[in-house]
ChimeraX commands (.cxc) that place a marker at each C-alpha (Angstrom):
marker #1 position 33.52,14.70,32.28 radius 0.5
marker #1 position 37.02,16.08,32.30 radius 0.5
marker #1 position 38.96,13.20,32.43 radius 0.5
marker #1 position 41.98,11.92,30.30 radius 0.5
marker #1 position 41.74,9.12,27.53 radius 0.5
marker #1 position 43.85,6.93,25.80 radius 0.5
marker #1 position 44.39,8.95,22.14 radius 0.5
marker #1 position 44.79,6.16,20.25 radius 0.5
marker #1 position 42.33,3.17,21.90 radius 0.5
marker #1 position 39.84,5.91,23.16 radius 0.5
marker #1 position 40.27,3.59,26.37 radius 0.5
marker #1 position 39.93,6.61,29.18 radius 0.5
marker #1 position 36.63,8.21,27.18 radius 0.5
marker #1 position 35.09,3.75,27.11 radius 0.5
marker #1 position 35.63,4.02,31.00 radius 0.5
marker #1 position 33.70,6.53,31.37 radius 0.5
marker #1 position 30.69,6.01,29.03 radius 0.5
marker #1 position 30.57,2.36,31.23 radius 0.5
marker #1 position 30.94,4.32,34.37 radius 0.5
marker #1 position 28.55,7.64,34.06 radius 0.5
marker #1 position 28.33,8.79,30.62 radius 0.5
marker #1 position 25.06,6.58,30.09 radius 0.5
marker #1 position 23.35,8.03,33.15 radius 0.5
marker #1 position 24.16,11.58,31.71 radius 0.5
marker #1 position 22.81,10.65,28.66 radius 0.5
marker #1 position 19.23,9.94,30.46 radius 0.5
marker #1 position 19.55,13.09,32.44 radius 0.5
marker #1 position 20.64,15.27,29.30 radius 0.5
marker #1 position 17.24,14.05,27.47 radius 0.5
marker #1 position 15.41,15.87,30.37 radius 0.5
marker #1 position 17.17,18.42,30.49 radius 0.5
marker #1 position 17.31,19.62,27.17 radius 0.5
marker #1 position 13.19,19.58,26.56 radius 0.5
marker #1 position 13.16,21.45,29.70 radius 0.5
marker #1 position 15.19,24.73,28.41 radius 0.5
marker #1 position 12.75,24.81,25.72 radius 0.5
marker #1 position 14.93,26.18,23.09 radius 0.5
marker #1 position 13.66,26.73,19.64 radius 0.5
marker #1 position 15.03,25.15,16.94 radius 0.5
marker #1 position 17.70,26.87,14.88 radius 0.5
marker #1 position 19.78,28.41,17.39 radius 0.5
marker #1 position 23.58,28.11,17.71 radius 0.5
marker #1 position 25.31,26.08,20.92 radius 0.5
marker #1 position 27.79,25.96,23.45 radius 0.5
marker #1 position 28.71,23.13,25.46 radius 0.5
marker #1 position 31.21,23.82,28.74 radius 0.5
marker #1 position 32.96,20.61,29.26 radius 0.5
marker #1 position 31.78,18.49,26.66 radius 0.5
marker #1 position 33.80,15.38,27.84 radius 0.5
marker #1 position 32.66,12.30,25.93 radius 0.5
marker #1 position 29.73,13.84,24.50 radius 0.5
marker #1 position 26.72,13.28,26.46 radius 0.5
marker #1 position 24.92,16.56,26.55 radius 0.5
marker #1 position 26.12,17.40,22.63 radius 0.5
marker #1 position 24.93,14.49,21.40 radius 0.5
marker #1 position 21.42,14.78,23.26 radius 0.5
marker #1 position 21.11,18.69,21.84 radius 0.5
marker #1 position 22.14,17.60,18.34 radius 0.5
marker #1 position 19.39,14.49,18.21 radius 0.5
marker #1 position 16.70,16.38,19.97 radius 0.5
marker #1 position 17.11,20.58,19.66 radius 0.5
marker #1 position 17.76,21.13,16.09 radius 0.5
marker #1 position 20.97,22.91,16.27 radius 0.5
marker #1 position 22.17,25.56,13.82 radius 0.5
marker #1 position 25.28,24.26,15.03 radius 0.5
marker #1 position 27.06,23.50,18.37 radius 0.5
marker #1 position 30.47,23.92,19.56 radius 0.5
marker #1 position 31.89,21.71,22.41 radius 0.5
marker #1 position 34.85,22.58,24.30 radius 0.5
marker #1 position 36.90,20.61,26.59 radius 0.5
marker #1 position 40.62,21.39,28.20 radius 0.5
marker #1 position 41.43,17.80,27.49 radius 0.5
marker #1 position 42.78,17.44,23.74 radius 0.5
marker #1 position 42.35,14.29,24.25 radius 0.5
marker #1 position 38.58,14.05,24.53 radius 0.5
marker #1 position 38.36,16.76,21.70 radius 0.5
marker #1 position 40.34,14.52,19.38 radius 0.5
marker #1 position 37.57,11.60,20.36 radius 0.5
marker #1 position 34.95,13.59,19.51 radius 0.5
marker #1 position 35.69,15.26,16.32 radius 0.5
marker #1 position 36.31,11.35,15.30 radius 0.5
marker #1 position 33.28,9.59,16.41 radius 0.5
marker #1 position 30.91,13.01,15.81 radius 0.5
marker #1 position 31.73,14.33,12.33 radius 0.5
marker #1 position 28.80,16.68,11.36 radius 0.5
marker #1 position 29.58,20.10,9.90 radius 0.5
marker #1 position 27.33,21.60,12.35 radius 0.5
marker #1 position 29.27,20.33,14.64 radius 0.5
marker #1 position 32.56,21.89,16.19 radius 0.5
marker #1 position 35.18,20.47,19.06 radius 0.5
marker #1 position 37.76,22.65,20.57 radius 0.5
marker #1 position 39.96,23.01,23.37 radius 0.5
marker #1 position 39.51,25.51,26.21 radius 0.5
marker #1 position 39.47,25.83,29.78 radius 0.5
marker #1 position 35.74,26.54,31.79 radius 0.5
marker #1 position 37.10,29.70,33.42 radius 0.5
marker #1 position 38.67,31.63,29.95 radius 0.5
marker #1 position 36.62,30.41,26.93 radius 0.5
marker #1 position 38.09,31.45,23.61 radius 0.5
marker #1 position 34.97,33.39,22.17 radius 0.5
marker #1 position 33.78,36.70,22.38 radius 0.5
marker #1 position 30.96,38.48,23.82 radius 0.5
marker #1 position 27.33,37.53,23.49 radius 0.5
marker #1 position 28.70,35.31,20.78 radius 0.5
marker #1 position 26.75,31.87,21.23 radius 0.5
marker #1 position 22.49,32.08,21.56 radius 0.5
marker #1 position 22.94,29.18,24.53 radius 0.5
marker #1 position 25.37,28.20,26.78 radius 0.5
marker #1 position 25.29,24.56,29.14 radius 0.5
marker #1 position 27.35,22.39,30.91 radius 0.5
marker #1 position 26.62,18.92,32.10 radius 0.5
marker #1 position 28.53,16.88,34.99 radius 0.5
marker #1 position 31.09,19.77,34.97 radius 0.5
marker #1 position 30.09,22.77,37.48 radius 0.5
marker #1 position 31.52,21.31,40.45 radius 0.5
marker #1 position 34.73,20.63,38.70 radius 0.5
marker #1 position 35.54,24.03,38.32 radius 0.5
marker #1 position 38.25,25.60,40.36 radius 0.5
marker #1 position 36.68,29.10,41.17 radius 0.5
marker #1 position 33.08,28.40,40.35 radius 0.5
marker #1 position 32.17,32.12,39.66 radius 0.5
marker #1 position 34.67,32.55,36.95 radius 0.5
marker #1 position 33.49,29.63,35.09 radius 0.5
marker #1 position 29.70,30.73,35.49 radius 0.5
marker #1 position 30.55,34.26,34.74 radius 0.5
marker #1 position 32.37,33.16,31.72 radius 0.5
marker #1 position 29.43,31.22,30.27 radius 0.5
marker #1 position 27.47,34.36,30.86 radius 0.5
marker #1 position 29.79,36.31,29.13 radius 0.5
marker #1 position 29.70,34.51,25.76 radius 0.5
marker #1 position 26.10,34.09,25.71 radius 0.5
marker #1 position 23.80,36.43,23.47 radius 0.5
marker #1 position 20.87,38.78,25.37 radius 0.5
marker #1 position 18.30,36.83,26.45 radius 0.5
marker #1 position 19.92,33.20,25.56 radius 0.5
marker #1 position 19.29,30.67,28.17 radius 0.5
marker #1 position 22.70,29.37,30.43 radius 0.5
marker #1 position 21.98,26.15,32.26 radius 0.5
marker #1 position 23.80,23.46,34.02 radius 0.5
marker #1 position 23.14,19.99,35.67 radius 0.5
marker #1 position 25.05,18.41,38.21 radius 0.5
marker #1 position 24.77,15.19,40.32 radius 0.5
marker #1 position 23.02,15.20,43.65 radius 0.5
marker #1 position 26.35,13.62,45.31 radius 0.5
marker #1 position 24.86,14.67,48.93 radius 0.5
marker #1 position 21.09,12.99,48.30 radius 0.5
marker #1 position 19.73,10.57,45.71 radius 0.5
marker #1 position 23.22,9.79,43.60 radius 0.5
marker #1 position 22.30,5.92,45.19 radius 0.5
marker #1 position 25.43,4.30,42.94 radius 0.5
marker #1 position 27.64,6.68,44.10 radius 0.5
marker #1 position 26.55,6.43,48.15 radius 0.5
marker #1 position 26.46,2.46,48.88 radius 0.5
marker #1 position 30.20,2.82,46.89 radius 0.5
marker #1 position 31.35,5.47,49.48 radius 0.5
marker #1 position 29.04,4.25,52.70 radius 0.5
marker #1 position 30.74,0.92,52.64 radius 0.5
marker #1 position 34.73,2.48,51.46 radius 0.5
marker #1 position 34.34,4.96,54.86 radius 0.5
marker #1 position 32.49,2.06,56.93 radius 0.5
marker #1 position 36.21,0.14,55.86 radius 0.5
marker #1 position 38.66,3.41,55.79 radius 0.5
marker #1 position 37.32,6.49,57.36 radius 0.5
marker #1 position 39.93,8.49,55.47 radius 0.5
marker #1 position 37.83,7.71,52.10 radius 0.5
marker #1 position 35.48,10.11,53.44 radius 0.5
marker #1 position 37.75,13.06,52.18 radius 0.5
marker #1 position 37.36,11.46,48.79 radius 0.5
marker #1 position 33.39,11.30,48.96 radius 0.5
marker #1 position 31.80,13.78,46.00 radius 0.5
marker #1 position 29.23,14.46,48.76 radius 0.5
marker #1 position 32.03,16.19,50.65 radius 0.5
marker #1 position 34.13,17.91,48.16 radius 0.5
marker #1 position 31.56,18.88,46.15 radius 0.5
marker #1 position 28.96,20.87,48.27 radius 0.5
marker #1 position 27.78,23.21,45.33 radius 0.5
marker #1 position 25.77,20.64,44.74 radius 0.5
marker #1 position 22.86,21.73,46.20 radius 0.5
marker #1 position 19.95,23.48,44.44 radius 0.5
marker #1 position 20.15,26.28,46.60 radius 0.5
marker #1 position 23.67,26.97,45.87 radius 0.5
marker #1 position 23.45,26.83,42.27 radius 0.5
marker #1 position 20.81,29.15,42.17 radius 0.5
marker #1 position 22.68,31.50,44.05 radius 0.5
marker #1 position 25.50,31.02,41.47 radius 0.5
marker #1 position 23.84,32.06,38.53 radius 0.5
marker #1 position 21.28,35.19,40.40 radius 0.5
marker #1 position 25.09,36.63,41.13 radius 0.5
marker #1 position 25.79,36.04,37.36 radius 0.5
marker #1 position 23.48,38.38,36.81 radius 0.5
marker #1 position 20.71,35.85,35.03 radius 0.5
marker #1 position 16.60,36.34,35.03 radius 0.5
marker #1 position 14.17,33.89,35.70 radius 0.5
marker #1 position 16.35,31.31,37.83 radius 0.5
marker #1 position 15.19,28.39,37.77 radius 0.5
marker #1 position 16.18,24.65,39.25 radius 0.5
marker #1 position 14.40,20.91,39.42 radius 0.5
marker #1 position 15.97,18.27,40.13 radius 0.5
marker #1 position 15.99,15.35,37.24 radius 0.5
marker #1 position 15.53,11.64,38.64 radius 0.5
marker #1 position 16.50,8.83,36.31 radius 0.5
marker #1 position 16.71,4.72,36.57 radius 0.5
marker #1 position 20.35,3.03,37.34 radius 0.5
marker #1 position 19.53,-0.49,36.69 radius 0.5
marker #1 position 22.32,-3.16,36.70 radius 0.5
marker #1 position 21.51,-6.52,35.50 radius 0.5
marker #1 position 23.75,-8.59,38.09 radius 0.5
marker #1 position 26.47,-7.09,40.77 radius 0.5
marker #1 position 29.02,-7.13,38.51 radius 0.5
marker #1 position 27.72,-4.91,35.84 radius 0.5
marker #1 position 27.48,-2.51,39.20 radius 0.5
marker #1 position 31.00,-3.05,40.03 radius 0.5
marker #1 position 33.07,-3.43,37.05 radius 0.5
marker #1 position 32.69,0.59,36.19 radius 0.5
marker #1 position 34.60,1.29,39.62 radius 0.5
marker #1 position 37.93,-0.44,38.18 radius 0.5
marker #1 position 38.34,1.68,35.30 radius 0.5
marker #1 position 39.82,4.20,37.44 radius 0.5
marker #1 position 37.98,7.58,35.69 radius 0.5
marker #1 position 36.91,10.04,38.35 radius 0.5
marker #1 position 37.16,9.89,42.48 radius 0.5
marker #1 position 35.22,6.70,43.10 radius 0.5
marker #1 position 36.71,4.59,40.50 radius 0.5
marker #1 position 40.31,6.07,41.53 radius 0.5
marker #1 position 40.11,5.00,45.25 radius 0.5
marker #1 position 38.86,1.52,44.12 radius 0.5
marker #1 position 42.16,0.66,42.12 radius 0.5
marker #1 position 44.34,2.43,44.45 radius 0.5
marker #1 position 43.57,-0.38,46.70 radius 0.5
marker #1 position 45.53,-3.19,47.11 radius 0.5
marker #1 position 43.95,-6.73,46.07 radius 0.5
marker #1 position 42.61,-7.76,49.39 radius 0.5
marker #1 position 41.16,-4.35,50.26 radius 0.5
marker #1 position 39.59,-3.90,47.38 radius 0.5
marker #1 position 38.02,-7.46,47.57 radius 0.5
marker #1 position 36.38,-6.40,50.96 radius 0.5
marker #1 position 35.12,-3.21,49.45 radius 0.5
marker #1 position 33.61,-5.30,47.23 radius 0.5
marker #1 position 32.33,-7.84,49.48 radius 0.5
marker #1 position 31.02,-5.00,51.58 radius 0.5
marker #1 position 29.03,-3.05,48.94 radius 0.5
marker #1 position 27.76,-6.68,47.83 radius 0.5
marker #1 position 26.04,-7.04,51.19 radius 0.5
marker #1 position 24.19,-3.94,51.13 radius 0.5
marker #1 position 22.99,-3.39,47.84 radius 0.5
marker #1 position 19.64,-4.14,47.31 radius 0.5
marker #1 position 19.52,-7.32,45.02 radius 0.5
marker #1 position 16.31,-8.66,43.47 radius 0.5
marker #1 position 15.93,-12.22,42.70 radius 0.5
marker #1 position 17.36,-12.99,39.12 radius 0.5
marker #1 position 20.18,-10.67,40.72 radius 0.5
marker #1 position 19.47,-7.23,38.72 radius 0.5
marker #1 position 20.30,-3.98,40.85 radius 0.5
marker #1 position 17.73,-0.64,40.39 radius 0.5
marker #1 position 19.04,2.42,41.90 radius 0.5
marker #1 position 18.02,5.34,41.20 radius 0.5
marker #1 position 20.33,8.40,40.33 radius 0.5
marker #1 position 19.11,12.46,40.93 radius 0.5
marker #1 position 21.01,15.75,39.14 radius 0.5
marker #1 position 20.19,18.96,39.95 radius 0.5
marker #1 position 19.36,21.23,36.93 radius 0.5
marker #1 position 19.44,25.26,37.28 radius 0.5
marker #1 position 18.98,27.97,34.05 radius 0.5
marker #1 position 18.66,31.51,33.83 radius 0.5
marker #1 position 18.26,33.66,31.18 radius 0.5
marker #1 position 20.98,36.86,29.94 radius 0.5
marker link #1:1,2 radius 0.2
marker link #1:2,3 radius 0.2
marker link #1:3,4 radius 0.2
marker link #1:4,5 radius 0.2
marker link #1:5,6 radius 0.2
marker link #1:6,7 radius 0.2
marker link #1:7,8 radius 0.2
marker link #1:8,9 radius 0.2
marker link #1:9,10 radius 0.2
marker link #1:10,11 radius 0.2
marker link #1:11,12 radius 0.2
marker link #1:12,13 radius 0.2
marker link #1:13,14 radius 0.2
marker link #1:14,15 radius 0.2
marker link #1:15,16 radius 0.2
marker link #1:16,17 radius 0.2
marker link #1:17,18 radius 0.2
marker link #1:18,19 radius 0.2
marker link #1:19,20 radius 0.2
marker link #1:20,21 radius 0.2
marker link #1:21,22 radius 0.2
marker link #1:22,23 radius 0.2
marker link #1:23,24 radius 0.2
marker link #1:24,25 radius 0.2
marker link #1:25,26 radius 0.2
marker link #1:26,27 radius 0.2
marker link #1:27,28 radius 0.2
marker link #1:28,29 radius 0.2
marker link #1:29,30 radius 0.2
marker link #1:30,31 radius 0.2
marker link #1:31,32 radius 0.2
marker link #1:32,33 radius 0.2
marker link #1:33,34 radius 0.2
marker link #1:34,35 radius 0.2
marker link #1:35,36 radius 0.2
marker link #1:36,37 radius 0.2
marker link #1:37,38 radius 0.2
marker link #1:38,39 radius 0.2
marker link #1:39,40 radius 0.2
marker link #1:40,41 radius 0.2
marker link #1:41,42 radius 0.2
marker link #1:42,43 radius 0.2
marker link #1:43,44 radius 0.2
marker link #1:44,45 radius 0.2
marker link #1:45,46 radius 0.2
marker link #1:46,47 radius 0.2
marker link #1:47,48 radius 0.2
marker link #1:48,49 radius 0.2
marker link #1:49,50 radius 0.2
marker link #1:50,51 radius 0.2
marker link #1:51,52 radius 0.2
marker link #1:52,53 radius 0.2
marker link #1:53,54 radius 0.2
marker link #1:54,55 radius 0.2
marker link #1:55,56 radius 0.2
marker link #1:56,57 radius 0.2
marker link #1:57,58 radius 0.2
marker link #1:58,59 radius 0.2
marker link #1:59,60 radius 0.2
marker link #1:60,61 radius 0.2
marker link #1:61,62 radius 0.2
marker link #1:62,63 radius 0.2
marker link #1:63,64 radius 0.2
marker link #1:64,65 radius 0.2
marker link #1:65,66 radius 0.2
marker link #1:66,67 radius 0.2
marker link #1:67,68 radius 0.2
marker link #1:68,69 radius 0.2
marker link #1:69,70 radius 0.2
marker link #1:70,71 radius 0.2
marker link #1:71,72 radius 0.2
marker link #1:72,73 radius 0.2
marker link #1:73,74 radius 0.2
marker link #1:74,75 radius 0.2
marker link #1:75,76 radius 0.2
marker link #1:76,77 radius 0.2
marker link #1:77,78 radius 0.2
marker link #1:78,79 radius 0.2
marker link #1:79,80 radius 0.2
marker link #1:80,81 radius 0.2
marker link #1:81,82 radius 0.2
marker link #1:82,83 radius 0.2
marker link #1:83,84 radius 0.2
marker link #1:84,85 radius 0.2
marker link #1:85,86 radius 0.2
marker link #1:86,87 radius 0.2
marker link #1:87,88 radius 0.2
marker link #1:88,89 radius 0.2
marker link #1:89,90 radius 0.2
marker link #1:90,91 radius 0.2
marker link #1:91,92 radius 0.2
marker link #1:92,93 radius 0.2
marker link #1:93,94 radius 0.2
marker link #1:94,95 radius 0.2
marker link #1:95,96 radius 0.2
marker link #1:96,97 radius 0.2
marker link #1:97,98 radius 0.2
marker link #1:98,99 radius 0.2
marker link #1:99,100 radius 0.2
marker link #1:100,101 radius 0.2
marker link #1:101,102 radius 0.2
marker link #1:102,103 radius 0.2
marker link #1:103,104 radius 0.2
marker link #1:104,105 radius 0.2
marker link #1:105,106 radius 0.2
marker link #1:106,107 radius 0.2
marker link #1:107,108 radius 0.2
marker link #1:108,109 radius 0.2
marker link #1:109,110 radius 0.2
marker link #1:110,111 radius 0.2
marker link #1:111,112 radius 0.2
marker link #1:112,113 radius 0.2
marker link #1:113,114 radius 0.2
marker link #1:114,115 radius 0.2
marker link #1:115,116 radius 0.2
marker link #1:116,117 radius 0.2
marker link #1:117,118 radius 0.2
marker link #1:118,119 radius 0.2
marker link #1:119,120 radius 0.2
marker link #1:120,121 radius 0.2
marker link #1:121,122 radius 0.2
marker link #1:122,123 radius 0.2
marker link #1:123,124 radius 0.2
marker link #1:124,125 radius 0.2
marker link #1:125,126 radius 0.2
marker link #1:126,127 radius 0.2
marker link #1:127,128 radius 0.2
marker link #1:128,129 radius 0.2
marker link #1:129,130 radius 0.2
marker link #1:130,131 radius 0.2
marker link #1:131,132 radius 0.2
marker link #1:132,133 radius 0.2
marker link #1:133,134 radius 0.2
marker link #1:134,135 radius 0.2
marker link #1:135,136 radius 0.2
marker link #1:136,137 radius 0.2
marker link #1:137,138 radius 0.2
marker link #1:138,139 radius 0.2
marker link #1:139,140 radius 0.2
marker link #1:140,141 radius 0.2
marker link #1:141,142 radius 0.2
marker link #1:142,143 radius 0.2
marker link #1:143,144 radius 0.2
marker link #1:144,145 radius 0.2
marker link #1:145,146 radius 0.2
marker link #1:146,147 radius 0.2
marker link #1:147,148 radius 0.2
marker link #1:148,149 radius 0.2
marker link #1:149,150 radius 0.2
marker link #1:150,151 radius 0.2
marker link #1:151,152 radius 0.2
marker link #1:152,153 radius 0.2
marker link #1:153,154 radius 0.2
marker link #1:154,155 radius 0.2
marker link #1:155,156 radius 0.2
marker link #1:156,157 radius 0.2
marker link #1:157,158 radius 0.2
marker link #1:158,159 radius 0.2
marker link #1:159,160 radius 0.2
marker link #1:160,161 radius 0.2
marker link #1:161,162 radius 0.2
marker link #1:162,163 radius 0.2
marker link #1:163,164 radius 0.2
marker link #1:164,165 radius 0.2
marker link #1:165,166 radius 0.2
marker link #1:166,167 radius 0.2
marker link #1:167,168 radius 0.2
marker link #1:168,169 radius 0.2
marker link #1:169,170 radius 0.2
marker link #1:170,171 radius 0.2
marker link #1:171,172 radius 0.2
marker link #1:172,173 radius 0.2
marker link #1:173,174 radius 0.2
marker link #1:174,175 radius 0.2
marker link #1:175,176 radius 0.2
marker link #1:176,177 radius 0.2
marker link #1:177,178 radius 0.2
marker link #1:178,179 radius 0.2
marker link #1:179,180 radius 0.2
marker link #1:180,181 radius 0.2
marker link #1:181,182 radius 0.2
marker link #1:182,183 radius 0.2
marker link #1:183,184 radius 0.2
marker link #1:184,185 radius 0.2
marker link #1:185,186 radius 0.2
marker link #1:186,187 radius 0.2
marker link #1:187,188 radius 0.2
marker link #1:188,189 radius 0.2
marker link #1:189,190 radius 0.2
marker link #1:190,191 radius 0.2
marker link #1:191,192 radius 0.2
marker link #1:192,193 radius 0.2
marker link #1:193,194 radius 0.2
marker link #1:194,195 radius 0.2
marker link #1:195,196 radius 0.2
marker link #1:196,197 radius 0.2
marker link #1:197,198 radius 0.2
marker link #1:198,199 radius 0.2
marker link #1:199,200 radius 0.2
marker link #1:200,201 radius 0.2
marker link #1:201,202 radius 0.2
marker link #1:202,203 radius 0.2
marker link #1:203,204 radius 0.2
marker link #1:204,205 radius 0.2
marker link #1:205,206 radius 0.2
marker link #1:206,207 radius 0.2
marker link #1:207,208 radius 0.2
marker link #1:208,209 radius 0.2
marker link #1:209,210 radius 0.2
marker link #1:210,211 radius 0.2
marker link #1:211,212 radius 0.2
marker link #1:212,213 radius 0.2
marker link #1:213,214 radius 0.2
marker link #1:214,215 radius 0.2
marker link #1:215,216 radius 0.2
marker link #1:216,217 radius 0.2
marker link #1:217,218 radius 0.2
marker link #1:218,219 radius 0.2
marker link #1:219,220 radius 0.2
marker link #1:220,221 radius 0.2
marker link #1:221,222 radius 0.2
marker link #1:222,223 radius 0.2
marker link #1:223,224 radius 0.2
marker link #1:224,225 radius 0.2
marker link #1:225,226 radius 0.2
marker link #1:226,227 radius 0.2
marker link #1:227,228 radius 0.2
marker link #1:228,229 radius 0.2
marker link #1:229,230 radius 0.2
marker link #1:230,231 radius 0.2
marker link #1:231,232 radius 0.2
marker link #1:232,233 radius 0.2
marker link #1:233,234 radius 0.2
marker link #1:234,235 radius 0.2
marker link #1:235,236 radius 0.2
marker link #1:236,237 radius 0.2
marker link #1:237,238 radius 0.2
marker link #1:238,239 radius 0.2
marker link #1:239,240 radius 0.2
marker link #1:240,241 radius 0.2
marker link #1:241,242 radius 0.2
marker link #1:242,243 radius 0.2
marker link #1:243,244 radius 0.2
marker link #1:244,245 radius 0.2
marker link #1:245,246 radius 0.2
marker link #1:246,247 radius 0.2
marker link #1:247,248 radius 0.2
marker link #1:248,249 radius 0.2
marker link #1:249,250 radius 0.2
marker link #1:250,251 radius 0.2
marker link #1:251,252 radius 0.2
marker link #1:252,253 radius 0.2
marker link #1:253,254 radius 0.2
marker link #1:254,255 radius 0.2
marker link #1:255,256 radius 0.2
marker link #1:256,257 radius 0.2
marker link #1:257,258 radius 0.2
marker link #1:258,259 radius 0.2
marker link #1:259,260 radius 0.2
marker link #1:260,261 radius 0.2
marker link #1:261,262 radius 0.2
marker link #1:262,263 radius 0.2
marker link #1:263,264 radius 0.2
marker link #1:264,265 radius 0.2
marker link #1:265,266 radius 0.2
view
């Protein structure tokens, strides 16, 4: 959810709202019943990106207010244009130093962002850090390694064509991932009551190319190897994928899409 946009068309944050943004939206509306917050309670959101998880607490939670931060200015500058609410705040800063201080915010989340973080601790750490006594830090992330279905036919068939892609597979680079290892994360933060599930939502495409189209706006690892590649390659990646999706007969896609979900309390 860290990735650049286009300041002016908003082009970068548009790729990825068509390429995962509105699967994080479904998973946010699970997740956020599940912390079972009470209403009234002041927010932070750890790699807000284009808004998924911020929007979902705002509509559902009833927010005293809720700051998002991002390190891309350029998502920031998205946000505080197509979110203006005086209860709501956008601001820059990094996962791993956030620019508050101590037990300042009653609840601290991030969604999609965990396994983007270059020295995971830090980042968890930090969120502990800025939360309030007993205030509830959570996180979801996808299940690259299991039931992340859009995500494995894409990198099945790019490996099956170019084993080097396999470097590039989220279900390689990102092994924290894992239930398991996310509850570690946060029992070594310190937190009580640990808790994970994992949170199972529909990916339905109406025809192949509403499947394939998000992979050639060239936002995050998947979409990044597709345009890399030159026309022919790319057209028997396509091809490939094409074969081994599972199509129904008026030629809609359902694939299902699993994120692993882990909270703790300060």
């Amino acid at each position: 959810m860290m990735a650049k946009m286009d300041s002016e068309t908003g082009t970068g944050a548009s790729a990825y709202e068509h390429y995962m943004g509105q699967w994080s939206r479904l998973v946010a509306r699970e997740f956020v019943p599940w912390l079972a917050v009470p209403a009234g309670k002041t927010w932070l959101d750890v790699g807000c990106g284009t808004g998924a998880l911020t929007e979902t607490i705002f509509e559902t939670a009833s927010p005293r207010y809720i700051v998002g931060v991002d390190p891309s200015a350029e998502y920031v500058d998205y946000l505080r244009v197509r979110m203006p609410d005086q209860r709501l705040c956008f601001d820059i800063s990094g996962a791993r130093d956030l620019n508050f201080n101590e037990e300042f915010y009653d609840n601290t989340v991030s969604g999609l962002v965990l396994n983007l973080v270059p020295e995971l601790q830090i980042g968890v750490a930090e969120m502990v850090r800025v939360t309030k006594r007993d205030g509830v830090v959570a996180a979801y992330v996808w299940d690259y390694a299991g039931e992340m279905q859009l995500l494995r036919y894409f990198w099945d068939a790019a490996v099956e064509l170019d084993p080097a892609a396999r470097e590039l597979d989220e279900r390689i680079r990102f092994t924290s991932c894992k239930p398991e290892t996310l509850a570690g994360l946060f029992h070594d933060a310190g937190l009580r009551n640990v808790e994970t599930r994992g949170i199972q939502v529909p990916t339905i495409f109406r025809n192949f190319d509403a499947y394939w189209s998000p992979f050639l706006g060239g936002q995050d690892p998947a979409p990044s190897y597709a345009v890399s590649l030159g026309d022919e390659r790319r057209a028997a990646l396509r091809e490939r994928i094409r074969a081994t999706l599972p199509t129904a007969v008026d030629g809609s896609i359902s694939l299902l899409a699993r994120a692993w979900a882990v909270r703790g309390r300060r």
